[in-house]
Structures are given as C-alpha cells and as structure tokens.
C-alpha positions in Angstrom: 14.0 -9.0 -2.8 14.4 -10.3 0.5 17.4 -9.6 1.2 17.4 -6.3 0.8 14.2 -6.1 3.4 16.4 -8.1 5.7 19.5 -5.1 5.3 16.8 -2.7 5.7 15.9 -3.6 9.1 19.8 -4.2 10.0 20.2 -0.5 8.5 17.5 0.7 11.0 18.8 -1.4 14.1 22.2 0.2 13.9 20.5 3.5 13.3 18.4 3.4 16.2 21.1 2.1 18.4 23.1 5.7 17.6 20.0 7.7 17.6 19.6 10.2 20.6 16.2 9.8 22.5 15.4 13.2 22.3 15.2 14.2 19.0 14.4 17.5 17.0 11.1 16.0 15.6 9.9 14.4 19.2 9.8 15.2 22.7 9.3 12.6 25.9 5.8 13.5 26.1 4.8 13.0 22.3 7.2 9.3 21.9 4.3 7.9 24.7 1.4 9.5 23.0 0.2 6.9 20.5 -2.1 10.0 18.6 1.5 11.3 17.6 3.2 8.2 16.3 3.7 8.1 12.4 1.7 5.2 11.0 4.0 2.4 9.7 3.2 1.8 6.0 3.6 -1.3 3.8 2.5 -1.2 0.3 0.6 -4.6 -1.6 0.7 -4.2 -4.9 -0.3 -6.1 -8.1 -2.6 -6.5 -11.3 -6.2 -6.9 -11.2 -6.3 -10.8 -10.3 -3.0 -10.8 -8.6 -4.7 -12.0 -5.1 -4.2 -8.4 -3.2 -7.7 -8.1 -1.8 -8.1 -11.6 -1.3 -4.4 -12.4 0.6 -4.9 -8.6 2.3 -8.0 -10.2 4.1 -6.0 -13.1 5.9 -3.5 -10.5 6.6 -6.2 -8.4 8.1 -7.2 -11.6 10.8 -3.5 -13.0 11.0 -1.4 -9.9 11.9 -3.7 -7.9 14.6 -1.8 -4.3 14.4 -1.9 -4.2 10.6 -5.4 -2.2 8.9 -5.9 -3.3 5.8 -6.5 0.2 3.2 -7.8 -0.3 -0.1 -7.5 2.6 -2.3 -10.8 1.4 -4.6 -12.6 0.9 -1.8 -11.7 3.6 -0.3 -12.6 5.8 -3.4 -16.0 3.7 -4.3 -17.2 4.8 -0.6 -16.5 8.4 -0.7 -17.2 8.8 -4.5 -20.8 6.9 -3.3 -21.1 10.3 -0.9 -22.9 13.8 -3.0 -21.3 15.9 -0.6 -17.4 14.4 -0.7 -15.1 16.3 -2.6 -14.2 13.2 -4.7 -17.6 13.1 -6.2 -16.6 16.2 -7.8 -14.7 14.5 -10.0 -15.2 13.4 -13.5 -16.1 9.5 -13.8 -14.4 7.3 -16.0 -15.9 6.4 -19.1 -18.4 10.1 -18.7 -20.4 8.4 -17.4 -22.3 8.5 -13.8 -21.2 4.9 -12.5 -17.3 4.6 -13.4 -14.8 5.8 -10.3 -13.5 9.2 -10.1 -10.7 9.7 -12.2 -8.2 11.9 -9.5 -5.4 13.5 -10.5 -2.1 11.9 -8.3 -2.1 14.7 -5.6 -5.6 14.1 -5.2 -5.3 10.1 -4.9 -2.6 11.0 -2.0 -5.0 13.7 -0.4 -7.8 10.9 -0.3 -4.9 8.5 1.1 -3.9 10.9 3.9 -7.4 12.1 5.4 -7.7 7.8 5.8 -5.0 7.6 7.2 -4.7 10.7 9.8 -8.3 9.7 10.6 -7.4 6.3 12.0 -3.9 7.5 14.2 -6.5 8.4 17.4 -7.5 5.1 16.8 -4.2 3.9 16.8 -4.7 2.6 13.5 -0.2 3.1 13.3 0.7 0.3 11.0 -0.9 0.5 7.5 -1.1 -2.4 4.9 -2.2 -0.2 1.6 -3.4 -2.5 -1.1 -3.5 -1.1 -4.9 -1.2 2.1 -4.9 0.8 3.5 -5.7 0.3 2.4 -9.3 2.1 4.8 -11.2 5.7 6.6 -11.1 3.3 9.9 -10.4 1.7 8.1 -7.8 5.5 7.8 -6.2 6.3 11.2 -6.6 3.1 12.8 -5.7 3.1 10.5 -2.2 7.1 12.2 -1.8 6.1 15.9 -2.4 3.5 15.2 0.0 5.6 14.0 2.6 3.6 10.9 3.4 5.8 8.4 5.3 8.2 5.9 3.3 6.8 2.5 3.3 8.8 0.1 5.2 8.4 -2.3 1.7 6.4 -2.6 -1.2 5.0 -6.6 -1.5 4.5 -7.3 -5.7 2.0 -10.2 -6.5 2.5 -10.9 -10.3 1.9 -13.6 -12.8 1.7 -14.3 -16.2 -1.1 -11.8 -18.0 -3.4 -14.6 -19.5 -3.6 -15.9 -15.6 -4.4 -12.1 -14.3 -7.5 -11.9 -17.0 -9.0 -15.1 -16.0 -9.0 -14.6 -12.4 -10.9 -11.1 -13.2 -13.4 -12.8 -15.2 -13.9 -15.6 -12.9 -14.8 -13.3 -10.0 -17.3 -10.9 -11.9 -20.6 -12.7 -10.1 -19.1 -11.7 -6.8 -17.2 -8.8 -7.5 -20.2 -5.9 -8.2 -17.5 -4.6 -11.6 -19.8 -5.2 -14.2 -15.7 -4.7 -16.1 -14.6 -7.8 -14.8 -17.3 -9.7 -16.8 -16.3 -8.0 -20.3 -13.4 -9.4 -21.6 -11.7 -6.5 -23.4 -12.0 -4.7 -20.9 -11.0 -7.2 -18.0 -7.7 -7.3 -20.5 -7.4 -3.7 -21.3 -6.9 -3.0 -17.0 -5.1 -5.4 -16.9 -2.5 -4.4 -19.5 -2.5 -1.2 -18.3 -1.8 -2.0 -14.9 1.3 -4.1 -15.7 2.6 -1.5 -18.2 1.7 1.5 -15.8 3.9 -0.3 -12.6 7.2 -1.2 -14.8 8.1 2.5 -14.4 7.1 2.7 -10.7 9.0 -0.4 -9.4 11.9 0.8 -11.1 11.6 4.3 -9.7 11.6 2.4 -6.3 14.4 0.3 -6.6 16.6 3.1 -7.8 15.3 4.9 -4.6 16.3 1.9 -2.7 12.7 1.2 -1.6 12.9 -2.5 -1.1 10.4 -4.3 -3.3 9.5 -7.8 -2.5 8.6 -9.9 -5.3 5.6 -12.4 -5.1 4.9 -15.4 -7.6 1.4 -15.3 -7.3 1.0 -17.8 -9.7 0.9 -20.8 -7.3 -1.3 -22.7 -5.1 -2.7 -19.5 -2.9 -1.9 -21.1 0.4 2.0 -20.8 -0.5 1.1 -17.8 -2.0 -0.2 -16.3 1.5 2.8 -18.4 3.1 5.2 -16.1 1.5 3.6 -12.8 2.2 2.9 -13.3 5.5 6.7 -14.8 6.0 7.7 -10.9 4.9 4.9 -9.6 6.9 6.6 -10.9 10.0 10.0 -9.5 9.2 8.2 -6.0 8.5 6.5 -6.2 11.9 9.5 -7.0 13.8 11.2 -3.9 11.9 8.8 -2.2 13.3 8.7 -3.4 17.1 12.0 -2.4 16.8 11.4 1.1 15.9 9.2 2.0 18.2 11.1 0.1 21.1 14.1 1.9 19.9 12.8 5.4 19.5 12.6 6.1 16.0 13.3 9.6 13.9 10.9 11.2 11.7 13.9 10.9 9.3 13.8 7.4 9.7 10.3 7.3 9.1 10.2 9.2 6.4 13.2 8.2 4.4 14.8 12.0 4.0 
C-alpha cells in the first residue's frame, strides 16, 4: 500500500540521519565513486496483459535515472546467442523456439550479470519488470544477496480482462502464444496463481507492495505508477545524499 512506501522512506530518513559516514561496508573514496554504488531496485510486476511493458516504456522517457530491465527480454536475447550459457538450457514445450526454462538461481544469475554490467555505466536505479514471479524467485534473489527492492509496483485486473489484452496484442507481440487462446489463458492463470504466494512472502517480510488497478483508462493507470515512482525516487535522493549502508540497501 502506500502508506507503508511512505513509512518506508520515513524509516530510512531517520536511519540515515543516525548513520555514521564512515561505515564498515564504505569508505570516503568508494561513497564518490558511482562504479561502487549499489543499484537502486524497484520491482513491476503483473499478469501477462497487466500493462508492465507498455507503462515501463513511459517510465523509461519520464523518469531519466530509472533503466527499464525486462527479464523476457532479457532472456529472449541471450537465449537468441549459441554460445550464452542460457542457451544451454532446455526450451519450454522441447521444443527449439520456447524460452529457456532456468531454474530460480539461474534466473537471478542472468539478473545480476545485467545488472553489474550496467553500474560502470551508472545504470544505479533499476525498474525490473516481470520478476520475481514466484516465492522461489524471492528466496533465490535473498540467498543471492541481490539488493532489497525499495517496492514492488502490482498491476492486476480481473482474469477475463488479462486474456483479452494478450490476444489483442498477438500481431505486434512476435508470441505466436498470445494468439492461442488456451494457452494465452493457461499463462495467465498461472501467473496469478504462481504470485499469491510471493506477494504474501513479501508483505510478511515487510517488502512494501503497491497495488495497481490496472483495469482503468491507461492514462490513470500510468498516473498512479508514476505518482509512486516519484516517492521511490526521492527515497532514493535521499539515500544517496544521506550516505546510505549496505544494510540499508540490502535489507539485513
């Protein structure tokens, strides 16, 4: 909920305030060195349909500091590679065209070579659209010690809504999936079953979850998101004006 992003970023203020500048985890020289800042990492999740990709986009051109990371695209490119390590993989389906099916570790392997790749680019601030998906997903991201997302945005609607919008954009899509209706369904489904577990894993962790009616008129749809996009940001100004801890960062 809102609120509790808005406590969050009260939580940090007061923490930051009472934080030393020299810490165990940074020195002087490494707090001005923008190759050893921690990215910043907001997750966007959602159903097939929800509006990630397309509300992830404006968010890409509206909010400068914030790359946009799509897990399926980001495992369509390197699965589209012979020599990547995720070609190695078995597709889904057993066939030669279907994704890589990765194991959770893996998926959060593929996540963190992105991601390390872009910090000398100061790529630092990380909107990551489409995982985690799964409870796994959480847990594999924590044993790898990936940074704790500032807050997890949820676009949902009403399932009948989700399949239509995945049909509707099979011409421009390139899933020949999202033209079959079973199977447009069946991801679908899953998807929605698949995240109860996971956003309820988060809350208990005190993650704070934002939930999105994406069932409206998109421009209040995008209104919303970027509202909570603008509170995240200035979380974050205030971080790094601040001096933040890894702990902080990392949620331990």
């Amino acid at each position: 909920m809102a609120t509790d992003l808005y406590n969050m970023i009260s939580r940090l203020a007061l923490k930051s305030f009472n934080t030393p500048k020299e810490t165990p985890f940074e020195t002087p020289s490494e707090q001005t060195n923008e190759e050893n800042r921690l990215p910043l990492i907001i997750f966007i999740l959602g159903a097939p349909g929800a509006g990630k990709g397309t509300h992830s986009k404006r968010l890409r051109r509206d909010f400068q500091p914030l790359t946009h990371l799509s897990y399926g695209d980001v495992l369509r490119y390197h699965a589209s590679i012979p020599a990547s390590w995720v070609s190695t993989f078995p597709r889904r389906g057993g066939g030669v065209d279907g994704n890589p099916v990765l194991p959770a570790a893996d998926e959060v392997r593929l996540l963190r070579e992105t991601i390390e790749s872009g910090v000398p680019r100061c790529q630092n601030m990380r909107l990551i659209d489409g995982f985690p998906r799964t409870k796994a997903h959480m847990e594999a991201w924590a044993e790898a010690q990936m940074p704790q997302a500032v807050c997890a945005l949820y676009l949902h609607c009403d399932i009948e809504v989700l399949v239509r919008r995945v049909r509707h954009r099979a011409e421009s899509s390139g899933r020949p999936d999202d033209a079959d209706d079973a199977k447009a369904r069946e991801r679908v489904e899953i998807n929605v079953s698949e995240s109860e577990d996971m956003l309820r894993a988060r809350r208990e962790a005190g993650i704070p979850i934002v939930d999105i009616d994406a069932d409206r008129d998109p421009d209040t749809v995008y209104s919303d998101i970027s509202r909570h996009i603008e509170v995240s940001t200035f979380a974050i100004c205030m971080i790094d004006s601040w001096g933040a801890t890894e702990e902080m960062r990392f949620g331990y």
